[in-house]
N, C-alpha and C positions, 0 to 999 in steps of 0.2 A: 310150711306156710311161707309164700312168700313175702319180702320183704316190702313195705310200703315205700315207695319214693316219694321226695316232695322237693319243691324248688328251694333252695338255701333264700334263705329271707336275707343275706349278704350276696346274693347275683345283682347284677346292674346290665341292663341290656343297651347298647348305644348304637343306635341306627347309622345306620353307613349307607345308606341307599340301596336296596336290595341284597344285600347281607348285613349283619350283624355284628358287633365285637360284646363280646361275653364278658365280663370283668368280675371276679370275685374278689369281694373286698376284704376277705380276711389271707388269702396267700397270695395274692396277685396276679393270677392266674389271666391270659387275655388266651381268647380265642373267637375267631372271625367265623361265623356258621352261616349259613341259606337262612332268609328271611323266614321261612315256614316254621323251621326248630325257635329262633326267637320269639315267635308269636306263642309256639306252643306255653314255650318257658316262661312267657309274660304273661300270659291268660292261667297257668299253675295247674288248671283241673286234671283231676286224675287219671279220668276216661284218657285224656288225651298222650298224657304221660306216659300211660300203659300201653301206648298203642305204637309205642317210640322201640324201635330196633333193641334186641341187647346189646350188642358191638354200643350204639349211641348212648344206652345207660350205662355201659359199662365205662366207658371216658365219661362223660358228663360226670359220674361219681369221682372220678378220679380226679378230675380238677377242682373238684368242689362247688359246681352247679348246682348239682341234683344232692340231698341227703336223705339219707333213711331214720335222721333223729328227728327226734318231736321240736315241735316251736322252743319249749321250754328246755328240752338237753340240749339245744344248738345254743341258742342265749346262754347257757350256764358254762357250757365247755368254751364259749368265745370268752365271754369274763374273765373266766381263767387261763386264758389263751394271754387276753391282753393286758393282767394282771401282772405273768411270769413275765413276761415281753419287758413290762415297764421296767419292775425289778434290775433285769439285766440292764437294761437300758443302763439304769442310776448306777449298777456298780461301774460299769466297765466305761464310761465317759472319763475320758482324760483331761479333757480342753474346755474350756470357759476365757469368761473374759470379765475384766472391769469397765465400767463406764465412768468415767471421773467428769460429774458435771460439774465446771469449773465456779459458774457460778449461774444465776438467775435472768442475769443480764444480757442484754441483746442490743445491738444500736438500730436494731427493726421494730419495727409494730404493727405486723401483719393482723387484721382483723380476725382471725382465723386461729392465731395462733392459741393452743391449749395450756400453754404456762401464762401467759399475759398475765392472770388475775394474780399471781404470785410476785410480782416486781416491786410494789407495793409495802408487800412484809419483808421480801428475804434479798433485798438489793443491795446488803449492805454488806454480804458477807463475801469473799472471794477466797479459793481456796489458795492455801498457802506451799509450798515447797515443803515446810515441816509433815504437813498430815501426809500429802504425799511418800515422805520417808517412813514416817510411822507405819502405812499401809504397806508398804513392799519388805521393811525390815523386821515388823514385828507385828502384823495379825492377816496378812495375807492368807497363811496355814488353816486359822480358825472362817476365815469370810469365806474360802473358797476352797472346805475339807476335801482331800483327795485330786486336785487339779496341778497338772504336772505346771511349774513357772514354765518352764521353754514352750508348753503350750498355750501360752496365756496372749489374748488378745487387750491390749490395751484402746479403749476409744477415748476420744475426747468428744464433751458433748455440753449444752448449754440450754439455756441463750445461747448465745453466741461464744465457741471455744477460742476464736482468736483476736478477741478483744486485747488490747496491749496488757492490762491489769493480768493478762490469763499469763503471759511469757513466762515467769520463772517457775508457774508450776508443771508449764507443758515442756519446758528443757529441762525439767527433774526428774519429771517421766519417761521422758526420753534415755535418760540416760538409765535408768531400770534396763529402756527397753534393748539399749544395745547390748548391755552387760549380759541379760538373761536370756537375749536371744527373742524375745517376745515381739510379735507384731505389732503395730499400732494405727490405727484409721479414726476419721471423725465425722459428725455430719453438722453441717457447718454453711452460713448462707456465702460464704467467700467472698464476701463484698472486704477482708481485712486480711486477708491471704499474703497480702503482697507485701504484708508491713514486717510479715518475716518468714520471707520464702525458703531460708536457708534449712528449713525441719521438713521440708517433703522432698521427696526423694523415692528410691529403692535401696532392700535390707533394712537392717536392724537398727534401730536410732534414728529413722526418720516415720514419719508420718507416708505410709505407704497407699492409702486409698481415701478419699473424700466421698460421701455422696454432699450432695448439694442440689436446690431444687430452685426451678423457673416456675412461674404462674402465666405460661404462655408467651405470645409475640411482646417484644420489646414492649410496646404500648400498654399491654394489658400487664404486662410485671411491672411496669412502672408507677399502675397505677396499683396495683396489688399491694410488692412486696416494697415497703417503703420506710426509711427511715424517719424519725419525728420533724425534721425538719425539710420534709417533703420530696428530699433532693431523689434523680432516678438512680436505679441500683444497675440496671440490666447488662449495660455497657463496662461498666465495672466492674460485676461478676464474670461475666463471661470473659472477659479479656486475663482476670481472675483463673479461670478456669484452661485457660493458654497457658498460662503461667504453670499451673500443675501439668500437664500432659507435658510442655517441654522439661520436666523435669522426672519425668515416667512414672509421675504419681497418676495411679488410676482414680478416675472420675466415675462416677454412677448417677447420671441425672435423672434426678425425678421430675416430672412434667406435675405437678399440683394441676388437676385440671376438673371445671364441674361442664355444666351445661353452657355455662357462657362462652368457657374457653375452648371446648375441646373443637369447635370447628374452625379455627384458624390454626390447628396444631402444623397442617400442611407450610403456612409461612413462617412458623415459627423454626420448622426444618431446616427449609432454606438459610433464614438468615443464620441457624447452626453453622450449616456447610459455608456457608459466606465467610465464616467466620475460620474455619479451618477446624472445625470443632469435630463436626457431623464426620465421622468415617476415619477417626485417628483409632488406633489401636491399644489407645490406652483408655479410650470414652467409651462407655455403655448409656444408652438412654431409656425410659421406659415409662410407659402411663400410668398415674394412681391417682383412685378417685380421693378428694378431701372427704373429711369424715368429721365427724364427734362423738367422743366418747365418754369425755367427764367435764372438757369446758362448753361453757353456754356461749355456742356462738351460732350466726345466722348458718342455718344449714336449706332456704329453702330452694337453692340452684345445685345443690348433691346433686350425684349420680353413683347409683351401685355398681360394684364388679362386672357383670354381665352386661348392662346399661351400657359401661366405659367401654370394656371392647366391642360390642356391636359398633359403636361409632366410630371407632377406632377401623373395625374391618370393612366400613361402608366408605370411609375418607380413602381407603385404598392404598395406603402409606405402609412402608416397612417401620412401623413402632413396637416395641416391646409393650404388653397389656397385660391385664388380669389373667385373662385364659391363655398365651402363649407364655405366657412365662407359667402357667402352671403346667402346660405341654412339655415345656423345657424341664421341670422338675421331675416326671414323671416317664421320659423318654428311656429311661435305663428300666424298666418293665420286658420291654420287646425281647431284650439281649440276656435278660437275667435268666438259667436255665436253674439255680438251684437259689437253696437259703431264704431268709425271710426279705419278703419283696417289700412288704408294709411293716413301718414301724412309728407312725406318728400317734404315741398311744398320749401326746399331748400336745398342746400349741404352740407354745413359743419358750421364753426363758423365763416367763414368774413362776412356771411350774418345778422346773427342773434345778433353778435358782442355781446352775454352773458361771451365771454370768447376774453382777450384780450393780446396782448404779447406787455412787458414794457422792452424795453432794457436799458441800463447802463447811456444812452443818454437820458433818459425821454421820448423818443420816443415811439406812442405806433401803432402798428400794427394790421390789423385785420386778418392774416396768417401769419403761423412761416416762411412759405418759402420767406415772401413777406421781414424780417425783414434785416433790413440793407439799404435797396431801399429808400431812402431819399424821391422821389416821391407816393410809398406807403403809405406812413405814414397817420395814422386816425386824429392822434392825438399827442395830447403833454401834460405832466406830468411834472411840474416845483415847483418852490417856489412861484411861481405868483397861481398855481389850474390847473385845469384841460382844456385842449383847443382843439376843436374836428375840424378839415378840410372838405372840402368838402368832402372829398372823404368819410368820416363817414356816409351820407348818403347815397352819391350814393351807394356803397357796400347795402347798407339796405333795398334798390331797388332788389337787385339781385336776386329775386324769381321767380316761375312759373309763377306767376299770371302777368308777365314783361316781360315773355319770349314766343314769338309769339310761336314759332318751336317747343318748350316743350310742348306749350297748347294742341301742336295736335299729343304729342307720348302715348302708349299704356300704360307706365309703367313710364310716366311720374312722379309719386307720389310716387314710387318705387324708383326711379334717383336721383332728384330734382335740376336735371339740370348741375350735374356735376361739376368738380372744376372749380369756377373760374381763378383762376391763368393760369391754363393748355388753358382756353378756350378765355382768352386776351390775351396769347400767341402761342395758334396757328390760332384762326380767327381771331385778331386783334380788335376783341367786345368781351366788357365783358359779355354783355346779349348775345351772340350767341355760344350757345354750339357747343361742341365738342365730339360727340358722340363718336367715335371710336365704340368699338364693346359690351358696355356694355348693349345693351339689349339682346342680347346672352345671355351674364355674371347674368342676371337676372334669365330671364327664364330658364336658366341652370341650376342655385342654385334652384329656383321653383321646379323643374323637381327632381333632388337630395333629396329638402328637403320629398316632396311627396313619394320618394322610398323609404325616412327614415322611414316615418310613417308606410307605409304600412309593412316594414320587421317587425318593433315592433309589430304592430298589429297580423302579423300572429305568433309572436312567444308567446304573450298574449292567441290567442286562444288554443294553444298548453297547455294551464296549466290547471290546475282542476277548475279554477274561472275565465273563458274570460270575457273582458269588451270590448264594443264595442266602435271602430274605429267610432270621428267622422271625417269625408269627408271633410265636409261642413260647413263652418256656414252664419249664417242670417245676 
C-alpha cells in the first residue's frame, strides 16, 4: 500500500516573486522552489500531491515538507520534540545574568513610563553596598543554580541606575565584576553618565555597553523625555552618549517611536551624524515600537511591529527595525548545514530564570517589567538566604511544550511563544499567547534575510574568484 503524503502543518511558504522559499519550522530547513510546487504545497490536496515527481516527494520528505504522519502523530512527536529540546536547553546553559535594580527612582517622568506608579510606595529604598556583598558572597549559588560566575552578566537597571545615591553600590559591583571576570552593562536614560564617567570603559570592572533611548528629534525628546522640572534632556543625553563611545563603551539606541514620531526619524538621523554619533563603531541604533503591558498609560498613537517597519522601509533610511533585526537573527539558517537550527522553545528570561532582577527590597523578579508588582515576585533575597514562591515554577512551566496553540503554529520555535507578561495581560493566561502579528514579522525578516543573501551572492559572482551561494542546508 502506498504511503499517504501530506503537507507538514509546520511548512511556511514565503513568496519571493515567482519562486518560493520553503521554511520548515521544526528543523529549519529553507529551500527556494518554482512558484508551481508552492502553490501545490499551499493548496495541500492530494490529487495534486500524488501527481508531484517521486525524486520531488522523495526530497520534500527529506526536508520535512511533505510527511506521511497523521495530524495528530506529527503534533505528538513535535511535543516531544520540543519538550527534549527545552530539557537540554535547561541543563546545558551556562550563562545568566543579575539585574540589580538599584532603586525605583528616576530624575524623568516620562508619560509612558511602566514603573511610574511604583515611585510613590517604594522611593524610599536604595540599594546598599552590603546586599550587594550578601548576593555575590553568599546566595549567588542558590539565585542562579548551576551558572558559571565568570559567565555572569551583571546589569544595572532602575529608574535611573546612575543617580549619585546609586555610586557605592555600582563601584561594589564593579568590583565583583573585575574580580570574577564578569561583564557588566545597563540601560540607563544617560542624562547622569557624566557625574561618573570613570566606570565605562572596556574589560572587566567597567560598565561595558549602555542601551539608552531618544523619543525622536531634539524637539519631540524634549518634549517627551523630561525631567519634573521641565528642563530639556536631549542635548545632554546625547553629548552623554559621546562621552561613552570616546570611552569604547558600546551604545545601543533605541528610538521610542509611535505614529507621531516615526516620520521625522529622517532628521532625527542627521542631527545623530551632526553630532558625531551616527556611524561610530561603538553606536548601534534601531526602531521599537512603545507598548503596554501592565502600566495604564495612553497607548492610542502605538504602532505594532510590522506597522513600525513598514514606515520605517517606506522613509528609505538605513534603520535597524522590527523585521530586520529579526532578519539579522535568523541569517545563520542559510550557512547552517547540520544540528538543530530552531531552538526558541521559549521567550525570553522569566522562563528560563538564568537571569534574575533583585531590587533594593530583596525582591527578586523574573521580568524587568514585572518588577515593583509585589504579586510577581519569584522570590526573596534576605539575611535569612534565598526563598523562591510559587510563582518561580509556574513561570518555568511557561514553554512550548505547555502551550496547546503554540504546538500547532508553523514558526513556533522561531516565536517561542511570545512575552509572557503581554500575553497574561491581554488573554488573561499566562500559557495562552498573544500572537498579534508576529508571524508576518517572522516570515518577513525570512524573506529580507534571503534577499540579503542572494545580493551578496550575486556581487561574489561579479569578482574574479565567486564562491558559491549556499541555499540550503541539511
Amino acid at each position: 500500500m502506498m504511503p499517504q503524503y501530506r503537507v507538514s502543518r509546520y511548512l511556511n511558504v514565503v513568496d519571493l516573486g515567482g519562486t518560493a522559499l520553503l521554511f520548515n519550522g521544526v528543523n529549519g530547513c529553507l529551500d527556494e522552489v518554482p512558484q508551481n510546487l508552492a502553490d501545490i504545497l499551499k493548496a495541500g490536496a492530494k490529487a495534486h500531491l500524488a501527481a508531484l515527481k517521486q525524486t520531488d516527494i522523495g526530497a520534500l520528505l527529506k526536508r520535512g515538507h511533505l510527511t506521511i504522519l497523521s495530524p495528530e502523530e506529527e503534533f505528538t512527536r513535535f511535543r516531544e520534540f520540543v519538550s527534549a529540546l527545552h530539557k537540554k536547553q535547561e541543563l546545558k546553559t551556562r550563562t545568566g545574568g543579575i539585574m540589580l535594580l538599584l532603586s525605583y527612582n528616576c530624575n524623568l517622568a516620562c508619560k509612558y513610563c511602566y514603573q511610574q506608579e511604583h515611585r510613590p510606595r517604594k522611593s524610599g529604598h536604595v540599594m546598599s553596598p552590603e546586599i550587594i556583598e550578601d548576593i555575590f558572597d553568599k546566595h549567588l549559588c542558590k539565585m542562579l543554580p548551576g551558572i558559571d560566575r565568570k559567565g555572569l552578566e551583571i546589569t544595572f537597571y532602575g529608574g535611573e541606575p546612575f543617580l549619585p545615591a546609586h555610586k557605592p553600590a555600582v563601584h561594589k559591583a564593579l568590583e565583583y565584576a573585575a574580580k570574577h571576570n564578569m561583564t557588566a552593562s545597563a540601560i540607563s536614560n544617560a542624562t547622569m553618565v557624566d557625574s561618573m564617567p570613570d566606570i565605562f570603559g572596556d574589560g572587566f570592572g567597567f560598565v561595558n555597553r549602555v542601551q539608552v533611548s531618544l523619543d525622536g528629534t531634539r524637539e519631540q525628546h524634549d518634549a517627551s523625555r523630561i525631567p519634573t522640572s521641565g528642563a530639556k534632556t536631549f542635548d545632554r543625553i546625547t553629548n552623554n552618549i559621546k562621552l561613552l563611545l570616546e570611552r569604547k563603551t558600546r551604545v545601543s539606541i533605541r528610538l521610542n517611536l509611535d505614529r507621531s514620531t516615526i516620520g521625522t526619524v529622517p532628521q532625527l538621523l542627521r542631527e545623530l551624524q551632526e553630532k558625531g554619533i551616527l556611524g561610530n563603531k561603538y553606536a548601534s541604533i534601531y526602531a521599537s515600537p512603545l507598548h503596554n503591558n501592565l502600566a495604564e498609560v495612553d497607548a492610542s498613537n502605538f504602532i505594532d511591529l510590522t506597522g513600525l517597519s513598514e514606515k520605517v522601509l517606506g522613509l528609505g533610511i538605513d534603520l535597524e527595525h522590527p523585521v530586520s533585526l529579526r532578519a539579522n537573527e535568523m541569517s545563520y539558517l542559510f550557512s547552517l548545514e547540520e544540528g538543530i537550527g530552531l531552538r526558541h522553545t521559549s521567550f525570553c528570561m522569566q522562563t528560563m530564570q538564568h537571569t534574575l532582577v533583585v531590587d533594593p527590597f530583596g525582591d527578586l523578579y523574573a521580568c524587568f517589567e514585572e518588577a515593583g508588582y509585589p504579586e510577581y515576585r519569584v522570590g526573596r533575597v534576605s539575611t535569612r538566604g534565598v526563598e523562591f514562591f510559587p510563582l518561580h515554577d509556574i513561570y518555568k512551566r511557561r514553554h512550548l511544550a505547555n502551550m496547546e496553540e503554540c504546538l500547532r503554529c508553523p514558526v513556533a520555535l522561531t516565536c517561542g511563544g511570545q512575552c509572557g507578561v503581554r500575553c497574561r495581560a491581554k488573554t488573561g493566561n499566562l500559557f495562552k499567547p498573544d500572537c498579534q502579528n508576529i508571524k508576518q514579522v517572522i516570515l518577513s525578516g525570512l524573506k529580507l534575510a534571503y534577499q540579503k543573501k542572494q545580493q551578496q551572492a550575486d556581487k561574489k559572482r561579479q569578482t574574479p574568484y565567486p564562491e558559491a551561494f549556499p541555499s540550503t542546508h541539511s
